[in-house]
DOMAR-77058 format. One record per residue (C-alpha): residue number from 0; x, y, z; residue in one letter. Coordinates in Angstrom, 2 decimals, always signed. Each point is the difference from the previous one (the first is absolute). Layout:
<seros>
   donu         X         Y         Z   loti
    NUM         X         Y         Z      A
...
</seros>
This chain:
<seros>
   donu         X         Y         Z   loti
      0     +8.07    -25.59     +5.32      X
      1     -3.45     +0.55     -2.12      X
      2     -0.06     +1.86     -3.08      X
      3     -2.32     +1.96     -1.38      X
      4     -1.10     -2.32     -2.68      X
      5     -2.10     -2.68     +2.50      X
      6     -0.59     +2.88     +3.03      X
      7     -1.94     +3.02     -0.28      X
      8     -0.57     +3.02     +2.02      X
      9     -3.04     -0.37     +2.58      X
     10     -1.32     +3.23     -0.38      X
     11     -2.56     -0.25     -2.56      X
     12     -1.53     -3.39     +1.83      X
     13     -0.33     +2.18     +3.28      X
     14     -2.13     +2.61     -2.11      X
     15     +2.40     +2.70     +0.70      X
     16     -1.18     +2.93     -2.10      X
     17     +2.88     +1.07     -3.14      X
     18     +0.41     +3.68     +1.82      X
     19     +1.20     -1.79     +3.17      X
     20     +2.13     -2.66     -1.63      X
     21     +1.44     +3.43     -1.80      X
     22     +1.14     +2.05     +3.69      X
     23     +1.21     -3.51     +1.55      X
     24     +3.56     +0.63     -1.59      X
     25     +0.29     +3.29     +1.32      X
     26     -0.95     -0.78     +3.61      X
     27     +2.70     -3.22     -0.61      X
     28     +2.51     +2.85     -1.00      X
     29     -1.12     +2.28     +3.29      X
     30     +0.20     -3.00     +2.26      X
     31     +3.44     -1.57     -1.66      X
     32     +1.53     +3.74     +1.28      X
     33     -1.41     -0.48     +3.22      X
     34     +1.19     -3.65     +0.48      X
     35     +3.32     +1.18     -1.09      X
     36     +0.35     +2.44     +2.61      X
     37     -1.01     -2.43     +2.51      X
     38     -3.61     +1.80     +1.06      X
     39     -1.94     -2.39     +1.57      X
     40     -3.84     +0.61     -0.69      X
     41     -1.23     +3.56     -1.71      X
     42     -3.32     +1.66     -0.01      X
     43     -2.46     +0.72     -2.97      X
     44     +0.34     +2.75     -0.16      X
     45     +3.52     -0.05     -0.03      X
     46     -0.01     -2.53     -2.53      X
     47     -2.63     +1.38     -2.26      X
     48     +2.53     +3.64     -0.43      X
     49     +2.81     -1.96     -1.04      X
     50     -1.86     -2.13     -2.22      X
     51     -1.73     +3.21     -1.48      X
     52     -3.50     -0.84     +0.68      X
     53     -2.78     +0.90     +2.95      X
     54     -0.08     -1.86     +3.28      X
     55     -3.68     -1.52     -0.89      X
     56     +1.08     -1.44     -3.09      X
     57     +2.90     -1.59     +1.24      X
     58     -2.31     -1.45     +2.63      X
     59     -2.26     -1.42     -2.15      X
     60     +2.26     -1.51     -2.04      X
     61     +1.72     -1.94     +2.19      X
     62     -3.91     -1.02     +1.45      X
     63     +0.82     -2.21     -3.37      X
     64     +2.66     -1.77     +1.13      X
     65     -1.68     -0.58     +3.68      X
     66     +2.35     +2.21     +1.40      X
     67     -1.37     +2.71     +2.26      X
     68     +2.93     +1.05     +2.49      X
     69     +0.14     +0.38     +3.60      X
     70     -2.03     +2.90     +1.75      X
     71     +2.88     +2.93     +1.20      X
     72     +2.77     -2.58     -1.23      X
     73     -0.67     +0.11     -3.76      X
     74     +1.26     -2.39     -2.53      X
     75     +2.86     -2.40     +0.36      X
     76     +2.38     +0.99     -2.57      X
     77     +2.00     -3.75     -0.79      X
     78     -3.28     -1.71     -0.16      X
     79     -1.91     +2.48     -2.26      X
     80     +3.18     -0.49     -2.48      X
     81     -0.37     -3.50     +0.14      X
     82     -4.08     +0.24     -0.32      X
     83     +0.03     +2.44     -2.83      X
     84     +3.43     -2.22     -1.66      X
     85     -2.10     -3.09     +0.08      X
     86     -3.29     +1.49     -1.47      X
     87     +1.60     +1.40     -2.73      X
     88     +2.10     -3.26     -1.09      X
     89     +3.40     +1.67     +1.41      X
     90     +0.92     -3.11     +1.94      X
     91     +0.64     -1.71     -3.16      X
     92     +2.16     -0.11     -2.55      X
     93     -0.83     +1.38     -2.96      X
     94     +2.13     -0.04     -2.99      X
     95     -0.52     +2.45     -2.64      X
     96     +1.32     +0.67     -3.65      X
     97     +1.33     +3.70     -1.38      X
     98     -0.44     +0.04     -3.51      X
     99     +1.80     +3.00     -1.61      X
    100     +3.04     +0.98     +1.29      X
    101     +0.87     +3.22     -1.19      X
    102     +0.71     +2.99     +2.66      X
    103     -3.71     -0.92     +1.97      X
    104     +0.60     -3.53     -0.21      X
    105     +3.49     -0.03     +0.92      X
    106     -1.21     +2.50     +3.12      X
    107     -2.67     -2.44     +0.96      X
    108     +2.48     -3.18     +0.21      X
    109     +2.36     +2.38     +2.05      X
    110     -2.43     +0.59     +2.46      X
    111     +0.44     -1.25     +3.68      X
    112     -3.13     -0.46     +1.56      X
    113     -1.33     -2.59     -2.12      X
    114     +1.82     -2.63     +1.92      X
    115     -1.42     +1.83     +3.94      X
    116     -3.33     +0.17     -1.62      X
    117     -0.62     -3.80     -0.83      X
    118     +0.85     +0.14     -4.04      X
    119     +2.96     -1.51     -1.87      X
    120     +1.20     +0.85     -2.99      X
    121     +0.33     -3.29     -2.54      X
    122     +0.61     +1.58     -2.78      X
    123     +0.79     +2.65     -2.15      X
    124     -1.41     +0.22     -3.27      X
    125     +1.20     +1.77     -3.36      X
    126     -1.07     -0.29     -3.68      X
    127     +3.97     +1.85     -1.33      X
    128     +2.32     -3.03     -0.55      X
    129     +2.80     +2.49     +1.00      X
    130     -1.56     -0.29     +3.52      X
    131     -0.03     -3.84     +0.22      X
    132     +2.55     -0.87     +2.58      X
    133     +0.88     +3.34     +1.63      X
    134     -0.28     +0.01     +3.86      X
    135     -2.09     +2.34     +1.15      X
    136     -0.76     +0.33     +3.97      X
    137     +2.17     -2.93     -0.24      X
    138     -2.71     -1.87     -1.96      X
    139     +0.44     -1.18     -4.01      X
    140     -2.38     +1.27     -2.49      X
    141     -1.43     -2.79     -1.93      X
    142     -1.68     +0.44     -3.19      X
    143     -3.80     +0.53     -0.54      X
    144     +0.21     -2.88     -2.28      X
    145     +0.38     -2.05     +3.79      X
    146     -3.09     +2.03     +1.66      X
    147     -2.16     -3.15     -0.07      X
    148     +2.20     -2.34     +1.15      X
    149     +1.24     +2.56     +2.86      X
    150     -3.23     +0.51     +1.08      X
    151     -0.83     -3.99     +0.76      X
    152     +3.47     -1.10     +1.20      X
    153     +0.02     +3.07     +2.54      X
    154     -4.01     -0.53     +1.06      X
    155     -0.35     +3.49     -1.17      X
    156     -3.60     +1.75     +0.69      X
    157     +0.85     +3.85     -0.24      X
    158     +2.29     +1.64     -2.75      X
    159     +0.64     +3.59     -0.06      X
    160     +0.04     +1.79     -3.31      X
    161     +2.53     +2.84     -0.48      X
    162     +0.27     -0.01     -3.84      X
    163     -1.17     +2.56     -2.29      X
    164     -3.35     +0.65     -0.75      X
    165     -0.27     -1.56     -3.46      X
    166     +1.44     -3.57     +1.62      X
    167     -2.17     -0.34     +3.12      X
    168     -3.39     -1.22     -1.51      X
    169     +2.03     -2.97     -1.75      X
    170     +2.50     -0.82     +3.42      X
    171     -3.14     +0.33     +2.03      X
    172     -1.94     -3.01     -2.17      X
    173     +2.61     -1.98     +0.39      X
    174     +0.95     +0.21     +3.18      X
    175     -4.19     -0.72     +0.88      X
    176     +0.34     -3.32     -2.42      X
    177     +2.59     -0.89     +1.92      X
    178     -1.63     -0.38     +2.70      X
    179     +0.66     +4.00     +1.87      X
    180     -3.00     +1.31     +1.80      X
    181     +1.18     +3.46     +1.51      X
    182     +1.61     +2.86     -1.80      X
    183     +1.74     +3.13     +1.27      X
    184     -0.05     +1.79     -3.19      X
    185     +2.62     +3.08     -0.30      X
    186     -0.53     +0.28     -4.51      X
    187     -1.61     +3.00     -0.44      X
    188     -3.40     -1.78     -1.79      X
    189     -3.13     -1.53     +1.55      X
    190     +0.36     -4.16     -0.25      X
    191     -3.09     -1.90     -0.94      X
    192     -0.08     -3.14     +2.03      X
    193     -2.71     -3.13     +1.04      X
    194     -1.81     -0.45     +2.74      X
    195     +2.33     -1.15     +2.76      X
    196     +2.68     +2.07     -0.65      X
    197     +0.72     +3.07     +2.40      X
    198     +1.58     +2.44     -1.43      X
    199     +1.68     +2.93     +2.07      X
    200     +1.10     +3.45     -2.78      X
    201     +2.96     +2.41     +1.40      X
    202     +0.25     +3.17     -2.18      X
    203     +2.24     +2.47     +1.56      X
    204     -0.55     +2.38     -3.42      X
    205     -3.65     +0.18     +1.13      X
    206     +1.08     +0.76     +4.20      X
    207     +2.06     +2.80     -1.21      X
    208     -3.13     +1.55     -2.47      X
    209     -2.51     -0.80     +3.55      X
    210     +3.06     +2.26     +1.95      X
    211     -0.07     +2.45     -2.85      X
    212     -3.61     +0.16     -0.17      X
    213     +0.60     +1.16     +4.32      X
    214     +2.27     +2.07     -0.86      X
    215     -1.65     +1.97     -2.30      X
    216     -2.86     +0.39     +2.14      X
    217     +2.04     +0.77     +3.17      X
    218     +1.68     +3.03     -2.29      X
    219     -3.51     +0.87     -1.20      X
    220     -1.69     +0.72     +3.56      X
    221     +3.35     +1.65     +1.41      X
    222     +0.06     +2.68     -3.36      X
    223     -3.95     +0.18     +0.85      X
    224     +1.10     +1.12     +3.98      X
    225     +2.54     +2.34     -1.24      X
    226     -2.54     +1.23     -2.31      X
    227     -2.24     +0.38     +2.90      X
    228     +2.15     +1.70     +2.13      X
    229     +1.25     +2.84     -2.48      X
    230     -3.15     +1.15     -0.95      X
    231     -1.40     +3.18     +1.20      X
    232     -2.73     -0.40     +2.74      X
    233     -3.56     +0.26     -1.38      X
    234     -1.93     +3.61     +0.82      X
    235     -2.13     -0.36     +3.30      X
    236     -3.40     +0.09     -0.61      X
    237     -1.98     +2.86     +1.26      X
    238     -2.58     -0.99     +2.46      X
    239     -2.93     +1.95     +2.16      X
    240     +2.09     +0.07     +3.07      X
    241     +2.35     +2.39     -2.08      X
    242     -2.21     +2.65     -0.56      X
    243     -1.20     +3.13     +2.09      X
    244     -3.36     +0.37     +1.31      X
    245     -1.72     +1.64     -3.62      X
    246     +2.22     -3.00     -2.02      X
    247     +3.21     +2.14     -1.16      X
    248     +3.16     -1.33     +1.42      X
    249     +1.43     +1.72     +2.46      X
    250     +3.39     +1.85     -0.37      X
    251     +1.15     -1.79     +2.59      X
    252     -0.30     -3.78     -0.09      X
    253     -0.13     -1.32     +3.70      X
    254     +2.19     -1.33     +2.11      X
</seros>
């Protein structure tokens, strides 16, 4: 089976643009549901709501992968997982290094759809001595002082860094001179890397501040409505159809 050291993804020679490459895991996720329940072919518009986006971007970016469905049929669903699998490297394997196991880390390597998804864990990575040896997902940390070696005998081209922030600049420059070209980076810092090196940040601290910022807002408009609601209604204006034939209002207004 390849690895990911001598096979890359074809995406980026079939000028795919970045926002597509971005969606194609979450209409792989949509369409993995479907093929699990055994639906045959789906529409795009169908598609496109359980994948979260409109039907005439999902449309158009599958036009990238020369894949334009079948007029009052739709899409077939076991193909499109294998299409969208192959352009994003998925029908490889691809082994990949955790470095930091603390609670994250140790999360990470305990996660089961690494294996489904076409990844494989080779190591697990730890710079405490205390942690050399201990199983963990049924894997042995080995010591950071191995990292290099790890990283060639395993043909090793994406780490993941879960350490603390302080750690990550120095884990991520070695795991690039050894030879790593993609990083999913979970440290709470921005890593500085060469040309060549793709480089993918998760910071859940800054989600949660983007669902506070929402929430805020959402509170904002409902105390403006409330506001809205309570307050007495403005005087109506007097106008020329109110008054009597020499201008005085009449005693009584009409009908």
């Amino acid at each position: 089976m390849a690895t990911g050291r001598t096979h890359r993804p074809a995406t980026r020679s079939r000028g795919i643009p970045e926002a597509t490459v971005a969606r194609l895991p979450l209409y792989l996720r949509a369409l993995t549901a479907l093929s699990e329940r055994s639906v045959p072919t789906v529409s795009s518009e169908e598609l496109a709501a359980a994948a979260g986006v409109n039907s005439a971007k999902l449309r158009k970016d599958f036009s990238y992968l020369g894949s334009y469905g079948t007029r009052g049929v739709g899409y077939d669903v076991e193909y499109l997982v294998y299409q969208i699998s192959r352009e994003l490297g998925l029908t490889q394997d691809w082994p990949v290094v955790i470095v930091g196991i603390g609670n994250l880390g140790a999360a990470l390597a305990n996660y089961g759809g690494f294996a489904s998804r076409g990844f494989r864990v080779a190591a697990l990575i730890d710079a405490d001595p205390a942690m050399a040896g201990k199983p963990v997902a049924g894997i042995p940390v080995q010591h950071t002082d191995e990292l290099e070696s790890i990283i060639t005998d395993n043909g090793v081209s994406i780490g993941v860094i879960a350490t603390p922030a302080g750690a990550a600049q120095q884990v991520c420059d070695r795991l690039v001179a050894a030879g790593v070209t993609s990083i999913l980076n979970f440290a709470p810092t921005v890593l500085t890397v060469p040309d060549g090196v793709d480089v993918r940040k998760v910071d859940l601290s800054i989600e949660l501040q983007i669902l506070a910022f929402h929430e805020q807002r959402k509170a904002g408009e409902e105390a403006t409505a409330e506001r809205a609601a309570a307050a007495p209604a403005a005087p109506r204006k007097q106008t020329a159809a109110d008054q009597g034939p020499d201008g005085d209002v009449p005693a009584v207004m009409p009908a």
